[in-house]
C-alpha positions as a LaTeX table, in Angstrom:
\begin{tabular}{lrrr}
\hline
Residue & $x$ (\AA) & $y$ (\AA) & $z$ (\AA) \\
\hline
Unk1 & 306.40 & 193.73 & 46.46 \\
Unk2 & 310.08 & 193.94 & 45.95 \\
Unk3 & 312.55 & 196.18 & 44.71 \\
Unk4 & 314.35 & 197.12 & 40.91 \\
Unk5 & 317.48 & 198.13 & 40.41 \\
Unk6 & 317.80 & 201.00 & 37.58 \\
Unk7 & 321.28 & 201.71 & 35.75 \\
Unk8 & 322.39 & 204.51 & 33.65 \\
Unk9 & 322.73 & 208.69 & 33.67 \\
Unk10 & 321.95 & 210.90 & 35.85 \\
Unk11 & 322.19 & 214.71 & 34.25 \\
Unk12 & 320.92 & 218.04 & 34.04 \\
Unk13 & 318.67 & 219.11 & 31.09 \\
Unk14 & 318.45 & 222.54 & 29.45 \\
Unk15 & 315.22 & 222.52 & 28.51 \\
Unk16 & 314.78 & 225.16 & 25.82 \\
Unk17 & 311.79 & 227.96 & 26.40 \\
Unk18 & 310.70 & 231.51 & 25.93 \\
Unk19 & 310.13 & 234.30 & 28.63 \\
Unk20 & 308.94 & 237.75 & 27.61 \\
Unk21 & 310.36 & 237.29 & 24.24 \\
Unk22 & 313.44 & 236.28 & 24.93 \\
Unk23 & 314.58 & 232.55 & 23.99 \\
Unk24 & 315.86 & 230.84 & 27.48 \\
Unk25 & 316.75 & 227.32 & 29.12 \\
Unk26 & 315.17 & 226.26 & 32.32 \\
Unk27 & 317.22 & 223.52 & 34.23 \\
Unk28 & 315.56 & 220.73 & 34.60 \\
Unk29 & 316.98 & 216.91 & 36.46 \\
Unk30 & 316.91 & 214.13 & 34.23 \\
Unk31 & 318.62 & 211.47 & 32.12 \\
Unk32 & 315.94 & 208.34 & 30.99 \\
Unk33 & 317.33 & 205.71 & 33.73 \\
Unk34 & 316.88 & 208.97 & 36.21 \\
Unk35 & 313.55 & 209.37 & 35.07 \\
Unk36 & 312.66 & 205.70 & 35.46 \\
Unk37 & 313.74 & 205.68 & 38.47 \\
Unk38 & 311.93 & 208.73 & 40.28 \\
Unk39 & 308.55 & 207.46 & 37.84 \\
Unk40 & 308.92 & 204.04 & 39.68 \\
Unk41 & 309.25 & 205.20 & 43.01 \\
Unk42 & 306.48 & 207.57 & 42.79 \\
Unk43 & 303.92 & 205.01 & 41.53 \\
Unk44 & 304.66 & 203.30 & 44.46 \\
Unk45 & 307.45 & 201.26 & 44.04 \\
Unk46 & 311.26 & 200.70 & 45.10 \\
Unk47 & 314.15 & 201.46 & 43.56 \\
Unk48 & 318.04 & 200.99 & 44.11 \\
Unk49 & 319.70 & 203.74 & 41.72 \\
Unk50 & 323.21 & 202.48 & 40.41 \\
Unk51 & 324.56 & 205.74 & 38.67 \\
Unk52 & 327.73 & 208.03 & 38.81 \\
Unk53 & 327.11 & 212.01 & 39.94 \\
Unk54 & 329.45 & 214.80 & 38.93 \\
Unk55 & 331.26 & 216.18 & 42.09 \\
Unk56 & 329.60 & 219.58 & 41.74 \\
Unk57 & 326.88 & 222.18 & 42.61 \\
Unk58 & 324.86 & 220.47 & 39.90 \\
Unk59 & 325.53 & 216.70 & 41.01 \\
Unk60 & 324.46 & 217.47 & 44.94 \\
Unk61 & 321.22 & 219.05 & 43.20 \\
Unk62 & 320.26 & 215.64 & 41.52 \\
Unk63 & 321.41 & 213.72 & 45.07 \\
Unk64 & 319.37 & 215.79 & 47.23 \\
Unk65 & 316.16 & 215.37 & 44.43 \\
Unk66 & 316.92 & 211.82 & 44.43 \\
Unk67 & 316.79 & 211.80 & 48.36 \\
Unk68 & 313.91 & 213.71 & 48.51 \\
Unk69 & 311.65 & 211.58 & 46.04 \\
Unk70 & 312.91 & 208.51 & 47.88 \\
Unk71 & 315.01 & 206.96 & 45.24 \\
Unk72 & 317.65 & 204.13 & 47.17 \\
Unk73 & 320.80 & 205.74 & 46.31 \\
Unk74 & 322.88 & 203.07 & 48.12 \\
Unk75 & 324.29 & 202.22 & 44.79 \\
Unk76 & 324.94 & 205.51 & 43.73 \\
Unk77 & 328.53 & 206.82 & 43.47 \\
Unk78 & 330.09 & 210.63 & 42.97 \\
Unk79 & 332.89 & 211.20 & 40.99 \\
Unk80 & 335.40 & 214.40 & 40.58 \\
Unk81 & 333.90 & 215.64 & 36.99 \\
Unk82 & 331.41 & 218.15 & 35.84 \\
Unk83 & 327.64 & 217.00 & 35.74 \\
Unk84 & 327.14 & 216.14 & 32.20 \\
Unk85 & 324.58 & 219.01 & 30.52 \\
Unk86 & 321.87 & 218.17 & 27.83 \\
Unk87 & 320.44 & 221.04 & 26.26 \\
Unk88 & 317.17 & 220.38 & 24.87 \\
Unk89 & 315.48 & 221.72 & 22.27 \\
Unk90 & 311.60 & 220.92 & 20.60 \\
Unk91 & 309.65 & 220.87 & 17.68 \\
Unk92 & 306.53 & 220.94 & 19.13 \\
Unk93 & 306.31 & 218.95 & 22.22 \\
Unk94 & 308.85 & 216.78 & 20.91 \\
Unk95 & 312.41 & 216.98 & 22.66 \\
Unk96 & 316.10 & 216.74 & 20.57 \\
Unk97 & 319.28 & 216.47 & 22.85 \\
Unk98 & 322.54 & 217.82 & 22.59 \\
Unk99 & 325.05 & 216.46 & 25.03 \\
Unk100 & 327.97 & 218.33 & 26.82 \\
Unk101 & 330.58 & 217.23 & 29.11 \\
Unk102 & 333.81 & 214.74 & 28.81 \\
Unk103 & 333.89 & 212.34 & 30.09 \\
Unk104 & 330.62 & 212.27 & 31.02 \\
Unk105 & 329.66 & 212.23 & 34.82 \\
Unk106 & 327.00 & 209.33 & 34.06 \\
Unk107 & 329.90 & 206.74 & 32.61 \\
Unk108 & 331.93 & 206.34 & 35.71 \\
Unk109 & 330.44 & 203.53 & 37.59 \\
Unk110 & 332.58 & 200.59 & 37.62 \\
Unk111 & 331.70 & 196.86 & 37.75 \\
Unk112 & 333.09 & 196.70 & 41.01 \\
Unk113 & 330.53 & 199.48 & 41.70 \\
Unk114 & 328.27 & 197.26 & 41.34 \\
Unk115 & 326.76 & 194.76 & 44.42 \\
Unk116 & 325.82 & 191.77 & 42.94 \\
Unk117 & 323.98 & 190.50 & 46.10 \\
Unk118 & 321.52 & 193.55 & 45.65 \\
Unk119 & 320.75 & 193.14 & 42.15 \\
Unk120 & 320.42 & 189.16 & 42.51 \\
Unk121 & 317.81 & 189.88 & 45.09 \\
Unk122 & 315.86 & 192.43 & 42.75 \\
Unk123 & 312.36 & 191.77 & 41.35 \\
Unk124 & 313.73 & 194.10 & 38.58 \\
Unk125 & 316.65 & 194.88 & 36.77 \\
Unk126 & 316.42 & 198.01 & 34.27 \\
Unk127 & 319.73 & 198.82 & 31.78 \\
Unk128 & 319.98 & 201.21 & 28.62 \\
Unk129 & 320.13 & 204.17 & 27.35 \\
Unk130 & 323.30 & 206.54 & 26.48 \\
Unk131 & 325.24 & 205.10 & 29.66 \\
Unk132 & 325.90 & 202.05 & 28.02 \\
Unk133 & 327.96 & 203.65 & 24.92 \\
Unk134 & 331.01 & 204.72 & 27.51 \\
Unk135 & 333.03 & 202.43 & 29.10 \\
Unk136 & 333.41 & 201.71 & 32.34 \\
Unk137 & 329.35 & 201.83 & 32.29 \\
Unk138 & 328.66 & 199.17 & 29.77 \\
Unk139 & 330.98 & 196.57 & 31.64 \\
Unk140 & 329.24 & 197.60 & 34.61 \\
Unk141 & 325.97 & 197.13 & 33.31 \\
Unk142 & 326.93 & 193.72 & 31.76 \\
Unk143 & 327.70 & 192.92 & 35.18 \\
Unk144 & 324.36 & 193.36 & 36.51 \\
Unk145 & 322.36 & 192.26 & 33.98 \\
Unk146 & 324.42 & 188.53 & 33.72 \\
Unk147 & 322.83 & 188.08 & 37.41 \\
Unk148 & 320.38 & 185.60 & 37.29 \\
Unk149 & 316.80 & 185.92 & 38.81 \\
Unk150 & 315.71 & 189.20 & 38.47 \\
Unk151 & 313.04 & 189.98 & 35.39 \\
Unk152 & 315.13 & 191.95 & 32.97 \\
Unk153 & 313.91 & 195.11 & 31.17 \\
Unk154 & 315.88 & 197.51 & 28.57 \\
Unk155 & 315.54 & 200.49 & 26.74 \\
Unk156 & 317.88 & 201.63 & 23.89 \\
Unk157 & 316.89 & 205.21 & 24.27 \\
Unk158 & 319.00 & 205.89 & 21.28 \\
Unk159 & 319.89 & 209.28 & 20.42 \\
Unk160 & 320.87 & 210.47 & 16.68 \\
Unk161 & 323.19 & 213.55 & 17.93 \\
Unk162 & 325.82 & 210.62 & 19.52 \\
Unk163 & 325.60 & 208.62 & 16.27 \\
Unk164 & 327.98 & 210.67 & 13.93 \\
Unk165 & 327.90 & 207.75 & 11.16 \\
Unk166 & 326.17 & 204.46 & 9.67 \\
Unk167 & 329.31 & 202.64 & 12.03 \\
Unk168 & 328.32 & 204.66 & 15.17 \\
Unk169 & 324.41 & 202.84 & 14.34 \\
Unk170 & 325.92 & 199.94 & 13.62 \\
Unk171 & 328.31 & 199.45 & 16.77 \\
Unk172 & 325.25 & 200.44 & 18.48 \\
Unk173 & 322.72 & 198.29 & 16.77 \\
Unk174 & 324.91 & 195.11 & 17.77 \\
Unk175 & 325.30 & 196.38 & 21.40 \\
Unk176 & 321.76 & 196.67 & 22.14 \\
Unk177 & 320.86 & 193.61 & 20.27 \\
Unk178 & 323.07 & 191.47 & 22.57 \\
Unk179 & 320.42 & 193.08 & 25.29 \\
Unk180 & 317.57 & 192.33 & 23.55 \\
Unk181 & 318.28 & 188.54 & 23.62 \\
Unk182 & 317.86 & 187.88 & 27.30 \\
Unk183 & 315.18 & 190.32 & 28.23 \\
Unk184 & 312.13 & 189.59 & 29.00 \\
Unk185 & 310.64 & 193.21 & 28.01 \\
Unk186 & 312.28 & 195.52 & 25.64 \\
Unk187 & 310.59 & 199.42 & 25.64 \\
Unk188 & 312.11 & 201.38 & 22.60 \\
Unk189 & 310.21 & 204.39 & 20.62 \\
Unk190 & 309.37 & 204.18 & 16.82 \\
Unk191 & 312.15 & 206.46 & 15.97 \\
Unk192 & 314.54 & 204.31 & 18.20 \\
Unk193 & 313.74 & 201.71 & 15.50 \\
Unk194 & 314.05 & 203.60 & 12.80 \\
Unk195 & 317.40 & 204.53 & 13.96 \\
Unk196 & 318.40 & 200.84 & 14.74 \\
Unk197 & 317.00 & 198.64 & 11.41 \\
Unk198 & 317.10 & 201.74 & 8.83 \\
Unk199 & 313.61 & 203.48 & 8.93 \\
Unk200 & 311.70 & 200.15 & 10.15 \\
Unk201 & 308.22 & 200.33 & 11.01 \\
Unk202 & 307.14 & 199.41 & 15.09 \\
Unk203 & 305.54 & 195.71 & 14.12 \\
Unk204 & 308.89 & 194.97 & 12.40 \\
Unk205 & 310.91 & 196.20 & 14.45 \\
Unk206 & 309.03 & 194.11 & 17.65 \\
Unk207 & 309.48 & 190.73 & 15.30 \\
Unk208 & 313.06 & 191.42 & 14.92 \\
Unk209 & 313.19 & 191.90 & 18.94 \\
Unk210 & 311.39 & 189.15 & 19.64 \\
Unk211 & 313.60 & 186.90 & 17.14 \\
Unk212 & 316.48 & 187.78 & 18.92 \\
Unk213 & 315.10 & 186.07 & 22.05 \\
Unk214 & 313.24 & 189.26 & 23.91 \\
Unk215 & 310.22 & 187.60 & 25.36 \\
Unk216 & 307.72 & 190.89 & 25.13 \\
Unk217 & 308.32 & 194.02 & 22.82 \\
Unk218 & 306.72 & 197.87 & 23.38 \\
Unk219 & 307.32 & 199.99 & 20.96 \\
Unk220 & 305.88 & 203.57 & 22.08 \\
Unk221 & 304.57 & 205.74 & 19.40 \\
Unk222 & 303.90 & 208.79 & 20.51 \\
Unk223 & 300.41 & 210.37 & 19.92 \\
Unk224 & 299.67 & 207.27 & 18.43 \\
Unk225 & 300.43 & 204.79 & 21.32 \\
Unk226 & 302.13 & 201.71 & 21.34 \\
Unk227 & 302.55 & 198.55 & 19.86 \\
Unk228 & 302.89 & 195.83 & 22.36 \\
Unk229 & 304.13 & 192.20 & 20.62 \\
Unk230 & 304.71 & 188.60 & 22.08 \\
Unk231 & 305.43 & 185.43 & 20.63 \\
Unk232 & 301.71 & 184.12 & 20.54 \\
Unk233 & 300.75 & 187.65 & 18.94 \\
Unk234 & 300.68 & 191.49 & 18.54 \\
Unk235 & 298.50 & 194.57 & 18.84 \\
Unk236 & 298.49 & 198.14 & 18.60 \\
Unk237 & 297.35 & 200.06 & 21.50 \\
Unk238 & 295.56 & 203.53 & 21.11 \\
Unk239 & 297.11 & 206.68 & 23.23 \\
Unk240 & 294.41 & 208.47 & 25.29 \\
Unk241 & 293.79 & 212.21 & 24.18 \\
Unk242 & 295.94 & 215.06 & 25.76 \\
Unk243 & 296.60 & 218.47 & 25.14 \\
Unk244 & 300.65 & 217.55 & 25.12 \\
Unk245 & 302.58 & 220.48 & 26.05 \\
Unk246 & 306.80 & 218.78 & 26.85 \\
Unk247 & 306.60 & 214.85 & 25.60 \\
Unk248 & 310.27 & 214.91 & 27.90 \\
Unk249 & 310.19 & 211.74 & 29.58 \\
Unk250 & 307.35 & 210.62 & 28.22 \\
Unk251 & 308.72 & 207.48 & 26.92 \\
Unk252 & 310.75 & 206.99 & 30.67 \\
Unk253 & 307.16 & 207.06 & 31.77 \\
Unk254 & 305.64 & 204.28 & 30.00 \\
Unk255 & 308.69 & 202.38 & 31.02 \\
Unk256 & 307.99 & 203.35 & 34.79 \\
Unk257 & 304.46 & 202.12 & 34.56 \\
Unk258 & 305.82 & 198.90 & 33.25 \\
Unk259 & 308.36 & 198.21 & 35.42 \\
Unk260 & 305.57 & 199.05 & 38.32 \\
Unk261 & 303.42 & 196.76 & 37.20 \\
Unk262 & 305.92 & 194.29 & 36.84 \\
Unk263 & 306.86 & 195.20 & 40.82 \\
Unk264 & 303.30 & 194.38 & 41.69 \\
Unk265 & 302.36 & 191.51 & 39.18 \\
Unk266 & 305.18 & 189.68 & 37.60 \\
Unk267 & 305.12 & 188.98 & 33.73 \\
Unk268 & 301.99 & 188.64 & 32.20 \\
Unk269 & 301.03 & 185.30 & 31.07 \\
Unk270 & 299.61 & 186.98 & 27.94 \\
Unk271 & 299.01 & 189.52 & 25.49 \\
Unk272 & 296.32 & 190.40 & 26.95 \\
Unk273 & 298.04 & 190.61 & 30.26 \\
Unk274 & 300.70 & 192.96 & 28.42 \\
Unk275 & 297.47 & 194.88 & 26.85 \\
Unk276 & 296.66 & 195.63 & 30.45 \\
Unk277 & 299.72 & 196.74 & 31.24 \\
Unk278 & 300.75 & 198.65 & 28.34 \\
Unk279 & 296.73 & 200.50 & 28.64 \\
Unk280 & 298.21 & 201.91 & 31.91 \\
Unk281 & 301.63 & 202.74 & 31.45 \\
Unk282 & 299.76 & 205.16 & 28.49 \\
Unk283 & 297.88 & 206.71 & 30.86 \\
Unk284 & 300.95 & 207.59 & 32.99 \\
Unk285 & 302.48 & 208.90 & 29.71 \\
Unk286 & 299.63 & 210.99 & 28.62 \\
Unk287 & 300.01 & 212.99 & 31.99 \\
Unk288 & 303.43 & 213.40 & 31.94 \\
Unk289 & 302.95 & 215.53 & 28.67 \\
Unk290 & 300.72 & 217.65 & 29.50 \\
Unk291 & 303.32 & 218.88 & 32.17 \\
Unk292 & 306.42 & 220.29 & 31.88 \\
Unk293 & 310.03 & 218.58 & 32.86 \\
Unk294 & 311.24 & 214.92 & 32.83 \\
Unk295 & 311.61 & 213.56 & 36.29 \\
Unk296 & 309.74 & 216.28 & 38.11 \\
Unk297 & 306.35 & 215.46 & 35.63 \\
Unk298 & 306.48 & 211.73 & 36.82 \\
Unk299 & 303.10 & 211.10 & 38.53 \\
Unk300 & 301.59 & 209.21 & 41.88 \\
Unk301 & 298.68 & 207.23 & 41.94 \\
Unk302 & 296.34 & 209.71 & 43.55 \\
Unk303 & 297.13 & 212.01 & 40.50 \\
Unk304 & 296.65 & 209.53 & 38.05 \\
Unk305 & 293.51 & 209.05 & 39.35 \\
Unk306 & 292.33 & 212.34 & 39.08 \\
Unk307 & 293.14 & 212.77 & 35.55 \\
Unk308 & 291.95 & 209.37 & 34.05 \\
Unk309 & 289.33 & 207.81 & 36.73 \\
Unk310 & 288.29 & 204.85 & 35.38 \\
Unk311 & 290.98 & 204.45 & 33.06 \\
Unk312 & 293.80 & 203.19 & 35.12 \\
\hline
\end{tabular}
């Protein structure tokens, strides 16, 4: 099996809760390309981090949790600013952001930061998310994912509070869709799409992918799974029944599962394949929110196991 390599943030979330009647936020590591990371590793697989850390009490935290879950932080750089803070808030289980720091910690990696021999000799190669709106990240990230050979995977991860304004969408909209045309699996969420292409529906938002030149399309949608789409055809995938208690990271999960699965099988030569794929990488989800935290909630096979059996 080989290895990925997984770019973007690294942060700290302020995950918004209640003790003894008082309204409080428990700190919690994350940051979706953080996430995907730790989720890969502890399904099994290996990962090469390429991320910035702050310089701080907060940053040595995440390093020594990175260390300690086994992440490959070869790649992974520090840099002389404050860890970047997202305080979270829900509506139910589901999680709304609200970024603090500048510049933030997560933008500083270079493309020089960036070892092109490592990534050309990656099974996988993950980019998205909020990184890629700062610069020097996004030309780092272009960097890596203009390497040919590894299978190429991407995740908008779009989030409304850093998207003051229909241009904000739209400068967005055309960076992501520049990704979208070389990868051979784009992961986004239905209200990622809605975001994108103006309150579009999963199935057309996975045509539009797939136009572009994406060769496989998940769109995650919550309680009500995922729609999975590929040239040849498309299908929508039930979620299995949880008692959902923090959906944070849930949609980092699925994309763990995936990129696992695409560590230990390669692209599926089907839908079907995908089906198979997708069937698991809900599973992993479905754990993940019924516990608490984003990167700490990612599960190992032996506890997947327990909670689905047959399932996975």
């Amino acid at each position: 099996m080989g290895y990925a390599v997984v770019l973007g943030e690294a942060l700290v979330d302020l995950l918004e809760t209640e003790r003894d009647g008082e309204l409080i936020y428990r700190q919690a590591i994350g940051g979706a390309p953080l996430n995907v990371a730790v989720g890969v590793t502890r399904l099994g697989g290996r990962v090469d981090y390429v991320g910035s850390l702050g310089n701080d009490t907060l940053g040595d935290r995440i390093a020594a949790f990175l260390r300690q879950t086994g992440v490959g932080t070869d790649s992974t750089i520090r840099v002389p600013v404050p860890t970047t803070l997202a305080v979270t808030t829900f509506e139910g289980a589901e999680p709304t952001f609200q970024f603090y720091g500048e510049p933030p910690s997560y933008s500083l990696v270079r493309p020089d930061d960036v070892a092109v021999d490592r990534v050309a000799g990656a099974a996988v190669v993950y980019a998205g998310s909020i990184s890629l709106m700062r610069e020097p990240f996004q030309a780092a990230a272009q960097a890596a994912w203009s390497v040919a050979g590894p299978i190429k995977v991407f995740d908008p991860n779009v989030r409304p509070k850093l998207l003051p304004d229909a241009a904000a969408v739209t400068a967005l909209r055309e960076l992501v869709e520049g990704y979208f045309a070389s990868a051979d699996l784009v992961k986004l969420s239905s209200a990622d799409a809605e975001v994108l292409w103006d309150g579009a529906g999963p199935e057309a938002a996975a045509q539009r992918i797939l136009g572009l030149g994406a060769k496989a399309v998940v769109v995650t949608c919550g309680a009500k799974g995922a729609h999975v789409a590929v040239p040849a055809g498309a299908t929508t995938l039930p979620a299995p029944s949880v008692n959902a208690i923090d959906a944070t990271g849930a949609g980092d999960s699925v994309m763990a599962a995936l990129v696992s699965r695409l560590l230990a099988g390669g692209v599926p030569e089907d839908l079907a394949g995908w089906q198979q794929y997708v069937t698991f990488a809900l599973a992993v989800a479905g754990l993940v929110c019924e516990r608490r935290g984003g990167a700490v909630a990612m599960p190992t096979p032996s506890e997947l196991t327990a909670r689905w059996g047959a399932l996975i």
